[in-house]
C-alpha positions as CSV (number, residue, x, y, z in Angstrom):
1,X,35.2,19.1,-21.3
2,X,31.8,17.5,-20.0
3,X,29.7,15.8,-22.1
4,X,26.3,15.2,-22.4
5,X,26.6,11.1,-21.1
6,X,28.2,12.4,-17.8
7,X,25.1,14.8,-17.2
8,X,22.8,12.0,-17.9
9,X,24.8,10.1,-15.7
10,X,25.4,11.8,-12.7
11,X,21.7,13.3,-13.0
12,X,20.6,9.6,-12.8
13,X,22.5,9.1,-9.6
14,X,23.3,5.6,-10.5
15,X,19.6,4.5,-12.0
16,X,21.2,2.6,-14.5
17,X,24.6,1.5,-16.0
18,X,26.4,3.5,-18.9
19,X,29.3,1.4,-21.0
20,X,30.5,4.0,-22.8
21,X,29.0,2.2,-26.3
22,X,30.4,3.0,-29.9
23,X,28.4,5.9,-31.1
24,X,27.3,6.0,-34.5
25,X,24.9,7.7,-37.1
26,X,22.2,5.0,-38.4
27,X,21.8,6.3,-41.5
28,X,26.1,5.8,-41.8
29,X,26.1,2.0,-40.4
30,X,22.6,0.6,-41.3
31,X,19.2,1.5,-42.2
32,X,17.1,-0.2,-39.2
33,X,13.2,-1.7,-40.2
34,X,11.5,1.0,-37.8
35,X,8.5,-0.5,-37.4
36,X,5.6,2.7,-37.7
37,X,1.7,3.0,-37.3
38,X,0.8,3.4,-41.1
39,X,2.4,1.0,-42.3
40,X,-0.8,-1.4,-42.7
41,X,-2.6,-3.1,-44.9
42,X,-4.7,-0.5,-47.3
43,X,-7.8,-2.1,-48.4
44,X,-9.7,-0.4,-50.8
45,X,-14.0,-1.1,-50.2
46,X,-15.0,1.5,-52.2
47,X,-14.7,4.7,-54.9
48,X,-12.9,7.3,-53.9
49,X,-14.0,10.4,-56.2
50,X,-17.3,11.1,-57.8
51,X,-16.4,9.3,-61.3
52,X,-17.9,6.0,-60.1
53,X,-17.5,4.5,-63.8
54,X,-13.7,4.7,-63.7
55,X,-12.3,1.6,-63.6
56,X,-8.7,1.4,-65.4
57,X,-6.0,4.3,-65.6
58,X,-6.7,7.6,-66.8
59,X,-4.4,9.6,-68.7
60,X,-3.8,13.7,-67.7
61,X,-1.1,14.5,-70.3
62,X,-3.5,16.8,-72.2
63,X,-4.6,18.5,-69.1
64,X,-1.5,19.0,-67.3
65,X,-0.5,20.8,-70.2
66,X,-3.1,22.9,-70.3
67,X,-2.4,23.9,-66.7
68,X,0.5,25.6,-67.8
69,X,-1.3,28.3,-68.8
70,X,-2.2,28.6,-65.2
71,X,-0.2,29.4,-61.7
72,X,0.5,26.2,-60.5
73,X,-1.9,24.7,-57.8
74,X,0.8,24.1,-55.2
75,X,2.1,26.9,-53.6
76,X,3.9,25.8,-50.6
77,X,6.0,22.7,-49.8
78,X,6.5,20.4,-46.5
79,X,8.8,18.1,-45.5
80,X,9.8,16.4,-42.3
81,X,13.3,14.7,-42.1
82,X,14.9,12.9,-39.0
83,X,18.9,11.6,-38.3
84,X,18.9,9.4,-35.6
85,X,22.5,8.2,-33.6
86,X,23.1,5.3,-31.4
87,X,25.2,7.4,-28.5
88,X,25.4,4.4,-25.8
89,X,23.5,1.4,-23.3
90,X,22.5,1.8,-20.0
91,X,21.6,-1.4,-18.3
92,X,18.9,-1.3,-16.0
93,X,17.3,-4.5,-14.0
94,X,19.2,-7.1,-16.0
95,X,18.4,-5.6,-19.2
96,X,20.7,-3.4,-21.9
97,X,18.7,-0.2,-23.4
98,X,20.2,2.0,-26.2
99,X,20.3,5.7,-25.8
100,X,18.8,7.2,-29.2
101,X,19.7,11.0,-30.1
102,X,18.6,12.8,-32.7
103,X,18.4,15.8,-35.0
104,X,15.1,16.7,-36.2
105,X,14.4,19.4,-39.0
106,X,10.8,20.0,-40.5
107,X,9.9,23.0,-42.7
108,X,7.9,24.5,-45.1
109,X,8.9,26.7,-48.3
110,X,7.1,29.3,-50.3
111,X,7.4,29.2,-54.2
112,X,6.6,32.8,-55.4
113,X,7.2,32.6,-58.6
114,X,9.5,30.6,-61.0
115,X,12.3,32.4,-60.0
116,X,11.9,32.7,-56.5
117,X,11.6,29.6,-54.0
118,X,12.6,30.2,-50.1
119,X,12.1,29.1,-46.9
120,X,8.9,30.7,-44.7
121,X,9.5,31.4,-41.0
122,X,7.8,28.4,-40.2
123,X,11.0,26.2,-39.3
124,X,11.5,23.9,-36.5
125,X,15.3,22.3,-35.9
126,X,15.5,20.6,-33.0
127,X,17.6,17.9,-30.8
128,X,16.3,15.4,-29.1
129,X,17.2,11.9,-27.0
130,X,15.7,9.4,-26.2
131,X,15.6,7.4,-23.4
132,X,14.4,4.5,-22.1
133,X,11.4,5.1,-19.3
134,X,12.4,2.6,-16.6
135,X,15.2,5.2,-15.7
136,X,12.1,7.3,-14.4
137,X,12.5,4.7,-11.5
138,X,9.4,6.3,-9.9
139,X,7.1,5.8,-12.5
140,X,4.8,8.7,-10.6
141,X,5.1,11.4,-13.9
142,X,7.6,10.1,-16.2
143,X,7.1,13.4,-18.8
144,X,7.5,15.7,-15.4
145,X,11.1,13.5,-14.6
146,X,12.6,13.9,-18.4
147,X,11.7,17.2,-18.4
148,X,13.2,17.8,-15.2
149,X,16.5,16.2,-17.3
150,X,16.4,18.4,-20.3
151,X,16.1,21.4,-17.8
152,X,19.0,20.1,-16.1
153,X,21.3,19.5,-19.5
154,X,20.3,22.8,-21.1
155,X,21.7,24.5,-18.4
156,X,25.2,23.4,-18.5
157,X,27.5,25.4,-19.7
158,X,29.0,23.4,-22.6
159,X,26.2,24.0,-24.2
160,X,25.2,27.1,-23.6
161,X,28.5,28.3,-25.2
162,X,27.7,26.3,-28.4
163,X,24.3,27.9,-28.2
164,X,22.9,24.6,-28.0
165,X,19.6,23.1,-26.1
166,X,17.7,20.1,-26.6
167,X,14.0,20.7,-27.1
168,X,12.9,17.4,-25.5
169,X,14.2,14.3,-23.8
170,X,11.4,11.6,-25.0
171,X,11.1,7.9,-23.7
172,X,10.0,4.6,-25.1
173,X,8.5,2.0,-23.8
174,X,10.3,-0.6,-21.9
175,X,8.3,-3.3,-21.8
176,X,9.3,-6.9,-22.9
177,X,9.5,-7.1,-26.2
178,X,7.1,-9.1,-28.3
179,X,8.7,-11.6,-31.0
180,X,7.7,-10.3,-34.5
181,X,10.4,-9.4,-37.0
182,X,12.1,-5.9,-35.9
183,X,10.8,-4.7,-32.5
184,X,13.9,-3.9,-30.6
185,X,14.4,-1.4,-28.2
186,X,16.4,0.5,-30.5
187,X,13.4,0.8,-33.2
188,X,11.2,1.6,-30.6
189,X,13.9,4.5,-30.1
190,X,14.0,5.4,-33.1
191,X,10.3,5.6,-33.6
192,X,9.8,8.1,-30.6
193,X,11.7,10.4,-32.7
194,X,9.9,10.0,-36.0
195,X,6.7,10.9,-33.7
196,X,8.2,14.1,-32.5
197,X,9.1,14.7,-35.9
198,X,5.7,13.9,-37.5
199,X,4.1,15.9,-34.5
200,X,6.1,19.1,-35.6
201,X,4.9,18.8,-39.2
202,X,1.1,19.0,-37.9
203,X,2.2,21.9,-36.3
204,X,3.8,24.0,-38.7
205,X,0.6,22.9,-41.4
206,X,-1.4,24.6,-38.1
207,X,0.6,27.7,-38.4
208,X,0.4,28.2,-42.0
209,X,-3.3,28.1,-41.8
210,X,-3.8,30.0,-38.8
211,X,-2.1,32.8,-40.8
212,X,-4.8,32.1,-43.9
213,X,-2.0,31.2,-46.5
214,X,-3.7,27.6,-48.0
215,X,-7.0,28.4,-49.7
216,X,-8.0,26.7,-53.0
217,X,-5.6,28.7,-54.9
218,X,-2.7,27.5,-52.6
219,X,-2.4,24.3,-52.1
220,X,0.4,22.7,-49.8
221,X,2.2,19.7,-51.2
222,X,3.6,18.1,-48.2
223,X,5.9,15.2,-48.5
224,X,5.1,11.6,-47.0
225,X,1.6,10.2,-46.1
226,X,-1.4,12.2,-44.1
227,X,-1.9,9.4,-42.0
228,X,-1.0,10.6,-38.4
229,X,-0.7,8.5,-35.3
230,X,-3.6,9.4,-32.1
231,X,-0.2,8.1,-29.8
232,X,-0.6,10.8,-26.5
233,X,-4.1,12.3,-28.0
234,X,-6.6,12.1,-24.8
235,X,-9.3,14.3,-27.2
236,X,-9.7,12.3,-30.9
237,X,-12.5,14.3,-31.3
238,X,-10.6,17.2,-31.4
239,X,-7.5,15.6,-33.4
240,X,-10.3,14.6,-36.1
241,X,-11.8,18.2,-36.5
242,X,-8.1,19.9,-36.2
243,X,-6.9,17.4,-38.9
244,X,-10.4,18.3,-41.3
245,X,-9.7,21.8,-41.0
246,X,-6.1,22.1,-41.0
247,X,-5.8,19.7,-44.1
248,X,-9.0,20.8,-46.8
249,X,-5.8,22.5,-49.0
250,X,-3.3,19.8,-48.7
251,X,-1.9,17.0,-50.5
252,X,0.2,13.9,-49.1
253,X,3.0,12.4,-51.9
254,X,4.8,9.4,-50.7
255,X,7.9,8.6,-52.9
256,X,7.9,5.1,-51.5
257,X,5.6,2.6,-50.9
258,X,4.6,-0.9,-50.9
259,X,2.6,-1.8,-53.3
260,X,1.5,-5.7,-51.8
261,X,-0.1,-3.5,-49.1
262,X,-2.4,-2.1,-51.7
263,X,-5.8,-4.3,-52.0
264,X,-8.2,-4.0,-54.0
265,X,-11.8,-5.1,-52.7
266,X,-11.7,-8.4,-53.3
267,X,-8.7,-8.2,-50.9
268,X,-6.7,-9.1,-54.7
269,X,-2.9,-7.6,-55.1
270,X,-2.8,-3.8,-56.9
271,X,0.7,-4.0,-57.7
272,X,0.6,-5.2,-60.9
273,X,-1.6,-2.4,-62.4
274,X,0.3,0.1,-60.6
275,X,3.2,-1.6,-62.3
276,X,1.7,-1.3,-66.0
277,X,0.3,2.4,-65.3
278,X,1.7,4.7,-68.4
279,X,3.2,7.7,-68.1
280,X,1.0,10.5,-67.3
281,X,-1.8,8.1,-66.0
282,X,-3.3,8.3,-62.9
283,X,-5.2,5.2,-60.9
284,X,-9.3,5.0,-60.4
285,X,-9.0,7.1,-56.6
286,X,-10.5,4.6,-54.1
287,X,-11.8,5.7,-50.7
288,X,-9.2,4.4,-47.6
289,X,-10.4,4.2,-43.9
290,X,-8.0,5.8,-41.5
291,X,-6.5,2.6,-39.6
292,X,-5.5,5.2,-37.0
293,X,-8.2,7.6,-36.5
294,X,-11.7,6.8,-36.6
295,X,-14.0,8.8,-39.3
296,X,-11.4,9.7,-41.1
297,X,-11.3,8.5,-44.6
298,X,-9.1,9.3,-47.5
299,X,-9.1,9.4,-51.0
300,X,-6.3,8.1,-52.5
301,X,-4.4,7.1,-55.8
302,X,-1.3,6.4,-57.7
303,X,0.5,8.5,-60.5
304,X,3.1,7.8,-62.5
305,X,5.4,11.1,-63.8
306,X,7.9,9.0,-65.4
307,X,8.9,6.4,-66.9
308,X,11.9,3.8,-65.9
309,X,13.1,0.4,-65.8
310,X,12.2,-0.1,-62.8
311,X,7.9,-0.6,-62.4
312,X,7.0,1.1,-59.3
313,X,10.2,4.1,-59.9
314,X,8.4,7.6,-61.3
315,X,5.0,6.1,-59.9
316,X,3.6,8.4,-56.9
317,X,1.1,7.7,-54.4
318,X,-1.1,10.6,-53.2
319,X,-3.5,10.9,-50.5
320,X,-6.0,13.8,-49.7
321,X,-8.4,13.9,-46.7
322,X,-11.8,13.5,-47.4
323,X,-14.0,16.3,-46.2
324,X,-18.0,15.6,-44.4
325,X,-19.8,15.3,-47.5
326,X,-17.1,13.9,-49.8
327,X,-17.1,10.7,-47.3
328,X,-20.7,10.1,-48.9
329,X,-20.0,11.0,-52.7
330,X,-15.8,10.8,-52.8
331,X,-13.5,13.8,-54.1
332,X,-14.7,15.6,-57.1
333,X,-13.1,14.2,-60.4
334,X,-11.9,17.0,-61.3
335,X,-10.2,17.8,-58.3
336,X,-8.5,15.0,-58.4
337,X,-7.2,15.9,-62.0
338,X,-6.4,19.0,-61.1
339,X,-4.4,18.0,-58.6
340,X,-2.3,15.0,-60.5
341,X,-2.4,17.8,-63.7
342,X,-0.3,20.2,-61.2
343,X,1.9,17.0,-59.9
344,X,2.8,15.9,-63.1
345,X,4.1,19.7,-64.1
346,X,6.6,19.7,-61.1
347,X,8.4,16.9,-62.5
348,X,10.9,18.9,-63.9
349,X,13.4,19.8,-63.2
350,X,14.8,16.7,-61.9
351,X,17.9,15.8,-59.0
352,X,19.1,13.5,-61.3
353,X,22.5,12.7,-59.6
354,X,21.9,14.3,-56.4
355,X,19.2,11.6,-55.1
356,X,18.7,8.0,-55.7
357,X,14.6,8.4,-55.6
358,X,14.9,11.1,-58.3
359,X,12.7,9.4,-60.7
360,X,10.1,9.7,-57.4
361,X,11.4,13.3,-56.7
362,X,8.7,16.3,-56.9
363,X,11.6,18.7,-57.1
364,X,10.6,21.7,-55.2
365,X,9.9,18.7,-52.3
366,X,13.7,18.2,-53.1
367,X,15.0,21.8,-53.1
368,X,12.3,21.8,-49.0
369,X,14.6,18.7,-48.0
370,X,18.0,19.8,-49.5
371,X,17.1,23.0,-47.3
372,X,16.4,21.3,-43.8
373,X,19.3,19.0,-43.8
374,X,21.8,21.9,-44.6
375,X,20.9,22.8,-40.8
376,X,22.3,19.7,-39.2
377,X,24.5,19.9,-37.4
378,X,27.6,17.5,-38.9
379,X,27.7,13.6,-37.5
380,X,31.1,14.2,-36.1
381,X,30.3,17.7,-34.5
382,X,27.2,16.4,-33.3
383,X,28.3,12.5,-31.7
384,X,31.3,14.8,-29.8
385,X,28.8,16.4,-28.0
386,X,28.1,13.0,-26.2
């Protein structure tokens, strides 16, 4: 039976070498140090809510159970998730490139009451490669040439019987690689696929508000930071009033993080009051400029929902984008209660046992995740394609 290596190789009419590598999953063999746009330094320079005389933690124990009276805040729940497989090296001028595949699954779900939590339609699962660009040998329209590709591997016949198409062929950049700890061209790879991935979460978020489901009532609680790369944006003008609009009803929770990146504005470590917050508290918000997109600024803090051994396990950070005239004055207080109020009341139940970062778990964000990855297709069925 063909495979999807010989395609790529006899559609490459000899542009480059295949060896016929080991294939593997990365998540199975190693975790890699993908090197990504957000992950810099966050320096705070000044307030990020309207409560400018808040200066330690504040605690939302009372309030969050006073919410629970209420519907909860968030609605509707995002999350993005990637697997990534090394599938072979093609050499090309004197140097080896790794072929990157990938199954990408992003979705949102819809909690309509305690009882009942699904999936919307809004669903994207997707397979992708990527590929190394010097193989467009041309150079002349390199997205016009892998498309060209996919066309050409969609249409053979092994896959059609599987009912299975890849929805892009990406390519990374294959120029000489600068010496700092973890650029390789795998990472770079990899990272072309965490950008398709992060591109089809902006999407579906587009969706659901084109169809008028977020208002103030209905918030989305998407998973991960709200910190998008401008990477293939020609109008940022446009990318900075899509992301205002698209994002007034949305809030970012990232499970991990660095606290060392966290400054405060005497450019002085955070980590050790993160560390000490209590349970229940909540961080002073602080106003963060976009390192990606100009004007756009966010007001962020850190929450802790539980409390562990470990300092920065059960501690949250969350991230909202700042609207026109909340750049001047910062996010209303009480917003930002509201919001950690309603975070702190979807702490339970928990995944204990089903996920290492339970004690950083939101768990209808688990039940979103748990849902997407149920649609891989398995490592084994997926690397015998290749």
């Amino acid at each position: 039976m063909k495979k999807v290596i010989q395609c790529l190789e006899n559609d490459l009419d000899g542009a480059g070498i295949f060896y016929k590598s080991f294939k593997y999953c990365h998540d199975e063999i190693r975790i890699p140090g993908v090197v990504y746009d957000n992950d810099k330094e966050i320096t705070v320079a000044e307030h990020g809510e309207t409560d400018k005389g808040l200066k330690t933690s504040k605690s939302l124990e009372k309030k969050s159970k006073k919410h629970k009276e209420y519907p909860p805040l968030f609605k509707y729940f995002l999350d993005g998730s990637r697997r990534t497989y090394k599938i072979d090296d093609v050499a090309y001028d004197n140097r080896i490139y790794p072929i990157i595949a990938g199954q990408i699954g992003v979705g949102s779900c819809i909690r309509r009451n305690p009882d009942i939590f699904k999936a919307t339609k809004y669903l994207e699962n997707n397979l992708v490669l990527s590929l190394p660009r010097c193989l467009d040998t041309d150079g002349k329209d390199a997205r016009a040439f892998f498309d060209k590709l996919k066309n050409n591997l969609n249409n053979q016949e092994f896959l059609k019987k599987k009912n299975l198409y890849f929805s892009k062929i990406l390519d990374y950049d294959t120029e000489l690689l600068k010496k700092k700890e973890g650029e390789n061209y795998e990472n770079r790879g990899i990272a072309k696929i965490q950008d398709e991935m992060v591109d089809l979460e902006k999407k579906i978020v587009e969706k659901l508000v084109k169809a008028d489901l977020l208002n103030q009532n209905n918030y989305l609680l998407k998973d991960g930071s709200l910190e998008y790369s401008e990477k293939g944006v020609t109008d940022k003008s446009y990318l900075l009033s899509v992301l205002k609009n698209n994002y007034r009803c949305v809030v970012g929770v990232s499970k991990s993080f660095d606290p060392e990146l966290f400054k405060d504005a005497r450019g002085k470590s955070n980590a050790k009051s993160i560390a000490e917050l209590e349970i229940f508290h909540r961080t002073p918000a602080y106003m963060m400029k976009s390192g990606i997109i100009k004007d756009v600024s966010f007001s962020i803090w850190y929450l802790r929902i539980r409390k562990t051994q470990n300092p920065f396990e059960g501690v949250l950070k969350i991230e909202k984008i700042l609207l026109d005239q909340e750049i001047e004055s910062g996010l209303n207080s009480d917003e930002v209660d509201t919001i950690s109020a309603n975070i702190i009341n979807e702490r339970n139940p928990t995944c204990y046992g089903k996920d290492n970062r339970w004690a950083n778990h939101i768990y209808p964000v688990y039940l979103t995740e748990s849902f997407i990855k149920s649609r891989y297709l398995s490592d084994i069925y997926f690397l015998n394609l290749f």
